[in-house]
C-alpha positions in Angstrom: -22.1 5.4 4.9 -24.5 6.7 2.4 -26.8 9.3 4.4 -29.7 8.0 2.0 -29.3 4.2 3.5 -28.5 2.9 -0.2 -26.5 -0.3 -0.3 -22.9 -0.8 -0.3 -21.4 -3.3 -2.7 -17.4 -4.6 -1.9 -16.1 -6.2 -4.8 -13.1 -8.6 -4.7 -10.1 -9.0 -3.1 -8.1 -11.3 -4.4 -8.2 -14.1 -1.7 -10.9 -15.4 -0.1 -9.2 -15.0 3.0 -9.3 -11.6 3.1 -12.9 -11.6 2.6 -13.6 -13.3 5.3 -11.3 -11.7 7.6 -12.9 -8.5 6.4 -16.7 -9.9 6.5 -17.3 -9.6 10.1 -16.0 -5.6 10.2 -18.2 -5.4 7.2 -21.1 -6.9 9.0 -20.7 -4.7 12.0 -20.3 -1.5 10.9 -23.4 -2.2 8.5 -25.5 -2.7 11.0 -24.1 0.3 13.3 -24.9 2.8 10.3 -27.9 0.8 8.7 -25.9 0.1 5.6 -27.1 -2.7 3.2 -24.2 -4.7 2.2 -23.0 -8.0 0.2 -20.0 -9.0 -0.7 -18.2 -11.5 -3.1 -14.8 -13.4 -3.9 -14.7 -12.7 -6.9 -12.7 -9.7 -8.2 -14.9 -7.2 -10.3 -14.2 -8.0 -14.1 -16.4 -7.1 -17.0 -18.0 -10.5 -16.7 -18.6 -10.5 -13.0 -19.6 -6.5 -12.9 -23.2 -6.7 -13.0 -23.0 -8.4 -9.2 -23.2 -4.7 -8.3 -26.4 -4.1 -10.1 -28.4 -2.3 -7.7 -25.6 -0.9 -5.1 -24.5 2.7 -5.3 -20.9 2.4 -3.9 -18.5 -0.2 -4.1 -15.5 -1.6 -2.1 -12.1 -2.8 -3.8 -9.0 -3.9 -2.7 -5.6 -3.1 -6.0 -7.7 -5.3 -8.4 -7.7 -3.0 -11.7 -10.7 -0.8 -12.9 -10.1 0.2 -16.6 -12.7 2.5 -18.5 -14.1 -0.6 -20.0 -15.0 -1.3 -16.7 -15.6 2.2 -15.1 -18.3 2.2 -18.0 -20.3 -0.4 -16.8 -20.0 0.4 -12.9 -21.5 3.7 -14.6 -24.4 2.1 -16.5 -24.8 0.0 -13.3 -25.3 3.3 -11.1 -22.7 3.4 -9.4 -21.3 6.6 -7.9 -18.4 6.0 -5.9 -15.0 3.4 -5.7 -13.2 2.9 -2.4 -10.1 0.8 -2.6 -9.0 -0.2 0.4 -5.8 0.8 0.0 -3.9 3.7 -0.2 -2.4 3.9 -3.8 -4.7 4.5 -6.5 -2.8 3.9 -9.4 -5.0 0.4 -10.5 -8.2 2.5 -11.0 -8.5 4.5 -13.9 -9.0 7.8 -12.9 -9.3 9.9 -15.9 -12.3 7.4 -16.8 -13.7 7.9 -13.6 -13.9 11.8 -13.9 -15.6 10.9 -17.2 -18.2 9.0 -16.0 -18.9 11.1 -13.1 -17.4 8.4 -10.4 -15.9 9.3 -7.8 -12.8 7.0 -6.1 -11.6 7.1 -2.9 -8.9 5.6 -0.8 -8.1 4.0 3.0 -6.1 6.2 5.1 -3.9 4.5 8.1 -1.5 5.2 10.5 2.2 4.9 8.9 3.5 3.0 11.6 3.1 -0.2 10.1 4.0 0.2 6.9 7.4 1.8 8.9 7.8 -1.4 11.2 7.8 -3.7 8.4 10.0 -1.5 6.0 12.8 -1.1 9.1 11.7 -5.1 9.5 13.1 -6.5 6.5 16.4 -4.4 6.2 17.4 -5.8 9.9 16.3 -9.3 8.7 18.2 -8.4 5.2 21.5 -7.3 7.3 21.5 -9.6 10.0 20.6 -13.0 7.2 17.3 -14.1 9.2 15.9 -16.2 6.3 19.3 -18.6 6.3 18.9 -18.1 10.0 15.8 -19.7 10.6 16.0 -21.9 7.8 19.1 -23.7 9.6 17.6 -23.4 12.7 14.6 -25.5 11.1 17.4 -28.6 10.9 19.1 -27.3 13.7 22.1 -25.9 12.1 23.6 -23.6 14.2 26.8 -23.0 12.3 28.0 -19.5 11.4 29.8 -19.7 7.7 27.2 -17.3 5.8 25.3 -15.8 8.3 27.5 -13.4 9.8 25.6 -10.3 9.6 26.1 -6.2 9.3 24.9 -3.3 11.7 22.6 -1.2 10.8 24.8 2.1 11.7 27.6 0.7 9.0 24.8 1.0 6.8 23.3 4.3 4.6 19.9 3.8 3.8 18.2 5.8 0.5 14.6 6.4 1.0 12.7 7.7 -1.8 9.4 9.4 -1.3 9.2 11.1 2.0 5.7 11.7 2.9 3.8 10.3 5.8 5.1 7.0 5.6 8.8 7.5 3.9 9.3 10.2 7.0 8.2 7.8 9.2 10.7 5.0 7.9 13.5 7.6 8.4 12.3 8.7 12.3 12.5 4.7 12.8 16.2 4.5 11.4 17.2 7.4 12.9 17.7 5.8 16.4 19.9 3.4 14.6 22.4 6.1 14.0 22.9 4.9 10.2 23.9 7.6 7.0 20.0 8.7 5.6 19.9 9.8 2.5 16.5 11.3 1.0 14.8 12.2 -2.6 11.5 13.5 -3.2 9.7 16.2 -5.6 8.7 18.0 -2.7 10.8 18.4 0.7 9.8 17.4 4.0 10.8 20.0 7.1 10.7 16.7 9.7 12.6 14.3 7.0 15.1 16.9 6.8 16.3 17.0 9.9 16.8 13.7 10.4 18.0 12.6 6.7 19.7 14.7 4.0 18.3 15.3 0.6 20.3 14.6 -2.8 19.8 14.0 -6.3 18.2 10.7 -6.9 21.6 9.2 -8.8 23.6 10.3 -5.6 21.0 8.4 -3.4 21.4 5.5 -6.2 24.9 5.2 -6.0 25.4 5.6 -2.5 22.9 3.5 -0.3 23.4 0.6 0.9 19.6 -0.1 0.9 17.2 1.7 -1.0 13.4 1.9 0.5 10.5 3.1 -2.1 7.6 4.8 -0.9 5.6 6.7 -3.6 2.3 6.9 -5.0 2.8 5.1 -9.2 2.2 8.1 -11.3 3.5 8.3 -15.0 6.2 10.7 -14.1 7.9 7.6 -11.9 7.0 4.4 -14.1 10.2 2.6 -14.1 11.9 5.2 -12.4 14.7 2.7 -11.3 
């Protein structure tokens, strides 16, 4: 919250869903802190950027902000981005420093992102999709759907910060081979996964699990 009461202006996301769900935390917290807010649907675009005329911060969710754009959240006043997300590779931040804007970013518990990473290699392993799309015409057969265990399994995870560390914690109770690549080691990853040159981790996992900030040093790293 601004300390000087000025409004708050969340632009986007790309469902109007999720602004709704989001509306009524919105509305809460603006009235706790004495915030003036509004929000729209629409994400913000050079044609639908002057709907934050007169707001000194705005909210986004991974809708892109190029200079073109950066220029006239500028010219509109604006001081500061938040994405509610934690990459920031869809806002321009060279043009940001330019124009004196400064961007910030949602910080969250890793957990979830970790449940749902472990999540999808059990349902990958154990078939869950033809599962429960036979079970739909109850079709309880077992030609195609005999699945693997996780421990059979070595599992590559590249990037090992908060949440790639916590993806390997989670796997470690399955007993399964960890291998791990990152720039920059991790004390805790390492002693539950061992690190190795990205082609070794290529060739040798079974599953591979991302989980990097997009900079353009790893563009198309794979």
């Amino acid at each position: 919250p601004d300390p000087c009461g000025a409004p708050v202006r969340p632009c986007g996301p790309s469902t109007p869903q999720l602004v709704m769900l989001e509306k009524q935390f919105f509305d809460r917290f603006a009235g706790e802190f004495g915030i003036e807010i509004g929000s729209t649907e629409m994400n913000p675009t050079p044609e639908t950027a002057d709907l934050a005329a007169g707001a000194d911060y705005i909210s986004i969710i991974t809708t892109p902000v190029d200079e073109g754009l950066m220029k006239q959240f500028h010219d509109l006043g604006i001081r500061m981005i938040c994405t509610r997300s934690i990459g920031i590779d869809h806002i321009d931040a060279a043009a940001a420093k330019k124009y004196g804007i400064r961007i910030s970013r949602s910080i969250y518990a890793p957990d979830c992102v970790a449940d749902y990473t472990v999540m999808l290699m059990l349902m990958v392993n154990r078939k869950m999709k033809a599962i429960l799309g036979r079970a739909d015409i109850q079709d309880y057969t077992l030609k195609g759907i005999m699945g693997i265990n996780m421990k059979t399994q070595t599992v590559g995870v590249i990037g090992t910060g908060r949440i790639g560390t916590q993806v390997i914690e989670s796997l470690h109770g399955f007993g399964c081979r960890i291998l791990a690549y990152d720039l920059y080691q991790n004390e805790k990853a390492r002693e539950m996964a061992s690190y190795v040159p990205l082609a070794d981790l290529i060739s040798q996992s079974d599953i591979i699990t991302l989980h990097m900030p997009l900079t353009d040093d790893n563009f198309h790293m794979i």
